[in-house]
Structures are given as structure tokens and as C-alpha cells.
C-alpha positions in Angstrom: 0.0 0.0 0.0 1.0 3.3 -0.9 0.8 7.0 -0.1 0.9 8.3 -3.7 4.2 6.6 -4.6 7.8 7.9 -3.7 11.3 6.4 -2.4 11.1 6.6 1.3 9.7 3.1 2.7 8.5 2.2 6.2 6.8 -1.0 7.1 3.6 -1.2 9.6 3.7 -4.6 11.5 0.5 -4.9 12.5 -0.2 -6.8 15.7 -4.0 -6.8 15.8 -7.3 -7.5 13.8 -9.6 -4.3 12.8 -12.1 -3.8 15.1 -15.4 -3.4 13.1 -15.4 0.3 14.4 -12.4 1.2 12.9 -13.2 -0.4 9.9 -16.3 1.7 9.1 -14.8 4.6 10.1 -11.2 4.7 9.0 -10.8 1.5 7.0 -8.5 -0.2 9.0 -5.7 0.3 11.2 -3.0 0.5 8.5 -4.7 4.6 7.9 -4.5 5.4 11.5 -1.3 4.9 11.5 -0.7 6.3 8.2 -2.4 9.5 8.8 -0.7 10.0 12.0 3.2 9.2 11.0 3.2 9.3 6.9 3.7 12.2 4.4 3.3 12.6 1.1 5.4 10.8 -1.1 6.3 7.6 0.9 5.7 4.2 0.4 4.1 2.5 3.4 3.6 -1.2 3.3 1.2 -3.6 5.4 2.4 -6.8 7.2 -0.2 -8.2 9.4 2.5 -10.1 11.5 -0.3 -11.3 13.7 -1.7 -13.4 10.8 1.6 -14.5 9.9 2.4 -11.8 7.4 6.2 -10.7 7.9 8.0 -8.7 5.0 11.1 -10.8 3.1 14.0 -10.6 5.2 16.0 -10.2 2.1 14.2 -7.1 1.6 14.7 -5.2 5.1 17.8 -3.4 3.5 15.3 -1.5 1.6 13.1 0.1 4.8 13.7 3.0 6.4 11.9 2.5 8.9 9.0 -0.2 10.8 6.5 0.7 13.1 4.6 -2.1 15.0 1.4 -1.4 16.4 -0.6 -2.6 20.3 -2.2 -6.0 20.3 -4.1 -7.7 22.7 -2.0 -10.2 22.9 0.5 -10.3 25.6 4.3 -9.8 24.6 5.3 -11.9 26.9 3.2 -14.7 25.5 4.4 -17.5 23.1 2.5 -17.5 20.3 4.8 -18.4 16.9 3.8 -15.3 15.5 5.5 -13.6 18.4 8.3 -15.2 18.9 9.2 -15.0 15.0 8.5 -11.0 15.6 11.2 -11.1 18.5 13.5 -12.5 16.0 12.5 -10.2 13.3 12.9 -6.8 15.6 16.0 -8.5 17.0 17.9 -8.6 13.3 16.5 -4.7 12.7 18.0 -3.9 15.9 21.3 -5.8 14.4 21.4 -4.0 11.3 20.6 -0.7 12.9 16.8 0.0 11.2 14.3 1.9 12.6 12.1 1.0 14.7 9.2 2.7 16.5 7.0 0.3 19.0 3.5 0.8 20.0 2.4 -0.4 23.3 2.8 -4.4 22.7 5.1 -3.1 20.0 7.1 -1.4 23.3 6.7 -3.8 25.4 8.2 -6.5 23.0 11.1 -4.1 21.7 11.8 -4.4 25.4 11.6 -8.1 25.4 13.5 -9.3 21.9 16.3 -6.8 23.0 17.1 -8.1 26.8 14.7 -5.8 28.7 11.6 -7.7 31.2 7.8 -7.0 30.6 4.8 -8.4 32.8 1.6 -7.5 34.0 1.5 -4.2 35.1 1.9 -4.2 38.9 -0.6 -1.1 38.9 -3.4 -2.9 37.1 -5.1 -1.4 33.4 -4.2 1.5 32.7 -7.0 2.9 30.4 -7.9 6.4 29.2 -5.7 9.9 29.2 -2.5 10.1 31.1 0.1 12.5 31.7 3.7 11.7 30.7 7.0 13.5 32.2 9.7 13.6 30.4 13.1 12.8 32.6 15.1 16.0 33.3 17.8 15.1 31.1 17.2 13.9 27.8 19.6 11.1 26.2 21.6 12.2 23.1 19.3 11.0 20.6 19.4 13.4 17.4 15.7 12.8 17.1 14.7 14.8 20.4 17.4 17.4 19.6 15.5 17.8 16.2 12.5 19.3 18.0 12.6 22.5 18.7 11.0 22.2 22.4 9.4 19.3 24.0 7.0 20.1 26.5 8.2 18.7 30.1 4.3 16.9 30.7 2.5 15.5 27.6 -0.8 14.0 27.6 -1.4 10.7 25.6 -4.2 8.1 25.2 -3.3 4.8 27.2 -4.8 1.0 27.4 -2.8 -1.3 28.4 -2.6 -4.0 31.2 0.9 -5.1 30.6 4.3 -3.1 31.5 8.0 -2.7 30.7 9.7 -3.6 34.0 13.2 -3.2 33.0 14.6 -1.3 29.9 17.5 -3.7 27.7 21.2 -3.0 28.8 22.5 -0.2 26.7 18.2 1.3 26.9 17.7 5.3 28.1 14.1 5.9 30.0 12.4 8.9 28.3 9.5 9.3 29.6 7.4 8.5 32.9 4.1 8.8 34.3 2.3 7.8 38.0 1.0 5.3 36.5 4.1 3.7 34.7 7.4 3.4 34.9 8.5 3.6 31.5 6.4 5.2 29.0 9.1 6.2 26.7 12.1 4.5 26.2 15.1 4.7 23.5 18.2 3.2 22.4 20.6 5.1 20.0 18.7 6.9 17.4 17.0 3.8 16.2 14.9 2.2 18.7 12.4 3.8 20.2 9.3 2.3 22.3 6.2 4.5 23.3 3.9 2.5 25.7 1.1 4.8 25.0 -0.9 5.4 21.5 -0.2 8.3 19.6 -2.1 6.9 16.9 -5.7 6.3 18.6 -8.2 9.2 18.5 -10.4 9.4 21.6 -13.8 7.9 19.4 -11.2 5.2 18.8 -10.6 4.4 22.5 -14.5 5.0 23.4 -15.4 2.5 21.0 -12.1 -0.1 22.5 -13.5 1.1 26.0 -17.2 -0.3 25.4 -15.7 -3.7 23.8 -13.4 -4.6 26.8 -15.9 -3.7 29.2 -18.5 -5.9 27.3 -16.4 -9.1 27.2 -15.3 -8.3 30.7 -12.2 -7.4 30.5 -12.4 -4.3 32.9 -14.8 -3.2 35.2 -18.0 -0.4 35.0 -16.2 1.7 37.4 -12.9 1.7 35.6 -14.5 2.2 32.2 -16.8 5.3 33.2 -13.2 6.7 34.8 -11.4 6.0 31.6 -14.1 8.2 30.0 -14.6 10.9 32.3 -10.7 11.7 32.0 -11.1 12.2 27.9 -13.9 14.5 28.4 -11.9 16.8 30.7 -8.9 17.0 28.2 -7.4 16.5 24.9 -4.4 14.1 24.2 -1.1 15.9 23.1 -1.7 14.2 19.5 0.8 17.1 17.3 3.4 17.0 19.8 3.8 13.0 19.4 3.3 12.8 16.1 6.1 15.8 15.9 8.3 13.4 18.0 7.4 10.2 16.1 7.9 11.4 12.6 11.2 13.1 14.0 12.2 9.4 15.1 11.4 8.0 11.9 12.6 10.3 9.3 16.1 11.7 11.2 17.9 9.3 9.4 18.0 6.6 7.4 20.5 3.3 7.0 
């Protein structure tokens, strides 16, 4: 799939199904994430790794850069699928690609490169959270591209799983009350955000309703989920400004 043609290539893996919701209303995943991190004249290509779709290894050279998406799956769990993703995001991390992970797509960055993950010790985390920033930033060129990140960002969370220790070589980014790491980086080409920068707060309504009806969270913690997105907005400009900064810095 393309974005009106071009030279600059970046693969989505995506790690769930589409909802019916964002189906109807966006036509899939794969133009979330478009819309949010792609530009004009780049090729974006699909790989729905959870349905064993994984792009031809002889062909990574050719990426600038692969963003894998939140499942709800755990990525800690054993699935084949998984485990051949650990492999995959372990030879990108080898030869240096880009990579931007997404919730599960954080969590198992963290995993295939030496870090631990688990259930989060604080329970779901669903609905609008404030992230800090740490006081001082790593050295990664794609932070020092922005002109000023703000110390607190706000950003759409749902997850029930946590990084618990960042891979040996890893900087912490980011924080919240809530979570340890929310951010987390290594060099300038691996870079895990445990929130979603992507979802749109209809999209996490609609998620909202569909874990609470298979029981998957509570009444109390669903109406609290969405009384905290009608009282503010995500920081959607200012992540997509950091994520497109991550991507596009430089390429191998």
C-alpha cells in the first residue's frame, strides 16, 4: 500500500485484527497509523505479522523504517507469531533499522532486546494520562531535532501489561504515575512509546465499550477511563512531531 508513490519506505507490523469500528470509520488500522506518522510521497507497506504476514527478510535493506502497532495479545506470551517477531525486531535492531514500537510493540522491543515486561503491577491503565519527560534527555538526534518538547505530555493509554526493566545499553524517556517507563530509546534507532499516539479518543471509546462488554475491565474503571477524555485532549501534534522526527532523522 502506498501514499501516492515515492522512495522513502517504512513498514507497519501490525499486531491486531480491525475492530469493526475502525473499519467503518477509518478502514482499518493500516490509515491510522498512516495518517498520523506518513507524508506525502512515501511508500508505506502492510504486514499483518499477527496473521503470519512478515516482510522478506532479504528485503529489510530496503526500509527506512517499521512501526509495530498494540495488540491484545500479551508480549510476553508465546504465540509463533510472536516469537518469529522477537526474532524479526532483534535482526533490525542488528542492522541498525528503525524502529518505533507501540504499546505491545514497546513492550516487545523491550523483550526481543534483553529488557523484562509483565503484567502491570498497577493494574489497566485505560484512558488519558500524563507523561514527564526525565530531566535530562539522552543524546538522541531525534529529540534534539524538536525545537522544544514540552516537560508533561498528555497521551491516550490502554494497556494491562508493563515494561519492567529497559535492555542493557536502553535510556528511560519518559514517565508517568501510572508507569514506569512510558518512553524509552536506544541510540537513534529504537524507540518504544507504551502509549498510542495513533488512537483518537472515538477510537478508544469505542475499545472502551468492547473490553468492558467481554469483561475485561470493570463499569467503574470504564466510566473513569471516559470521564478523563472529556476533561482534556491528548497531546496528539506533539507525538506525532516526536514520532515522525524518530522516523525520518535518518535513514540506513
Amino acid at each position: 500500500m502506498k501514499i501516492n508513490g515515492g522512495e522513502k519506505r517504512f513498514a507497519l507490523l501490525l499486531a491486531a485484527k480491525d475492530s469493526d469500528y475502525v473499519k467503518k470509520v477509518y478502514g482499518g488500522y493500516f490509515n491510522v497509523f498512516v495518517k498520523t506518522f506518513g507524508r506525502e510521497g512515501e511508500i508505506w507497506d502492510l504486514f499483518r505479522v499477527i496473521d503470519g504476514e512478515f516482510p522478506d527478510m532479504d528485503e529489510l535493506h530496503s526500509y527506512h523504517g517499521f512501526v509495530v502497532s498494540g495488540s491484545p495479545f500479551d508480549a510476553f506470551g508465546n504465540e509463533l507469531w510472536i516469537m518469529k517477531l522477537c526474532f524479526l525486531l532483534q535482526t533490525l535492531d542488528a542492522m541498525e533499522k528503525k524502529v518505533l514500537g507501540i504499546c505491545f510493540g514497546h513492550q516487545l522491543l523491550c523483550r526481543a532486546l534483553g529488557g523484562k515486561i509483565g503484567r502491570a503491577y498497577g493494574g489497566w491503565d485505560i484512558g488519558l494520562r500524563k507523561v514527564s519527560m526525565v530531566n535530562n534527555l539522552p543524546p538522541c538526534s531525534f529529540l534534539h531535532d524538536l525545537e522544544k518538547i514540552p516537560p508533561c505530555l498528555s497521551i491516550i493509554e490502554c494497556h494491562q501489561d508493563e515494561v519492567w526493566e529497559v535492555p542493557i545499553g536502553a535510556e528511560v524517556i519518559a514517565f508517568s504515575d501510572k508507569t514506569g517507563v512510558e518512553m524509552f530509546a536506544i541510540g537513534d534507532h529504537i524507540l518504544g512509546i507504551q502509549g498510542h499516539p495513533e488512537y483518537t479518543k472515538d477510537i478508544l471509546y469505542n475499545l472502551i465499550d468492547r473490553l468492558l462488554n467481554n469483561n475485561s475491565i470493570k463499569r467503574e474503571s470504564a466510566e473513569e477511563a471516559k470521564l478523563r477524555l472529556e476533561l482534556a485532549e491528548p497531546d496528539r501534534k506533539c507525538w506525532e512531531k516526536i514520532c515522525r522526527s524518530f522516523l525520518k532523522r535518518r535513514y540506513n
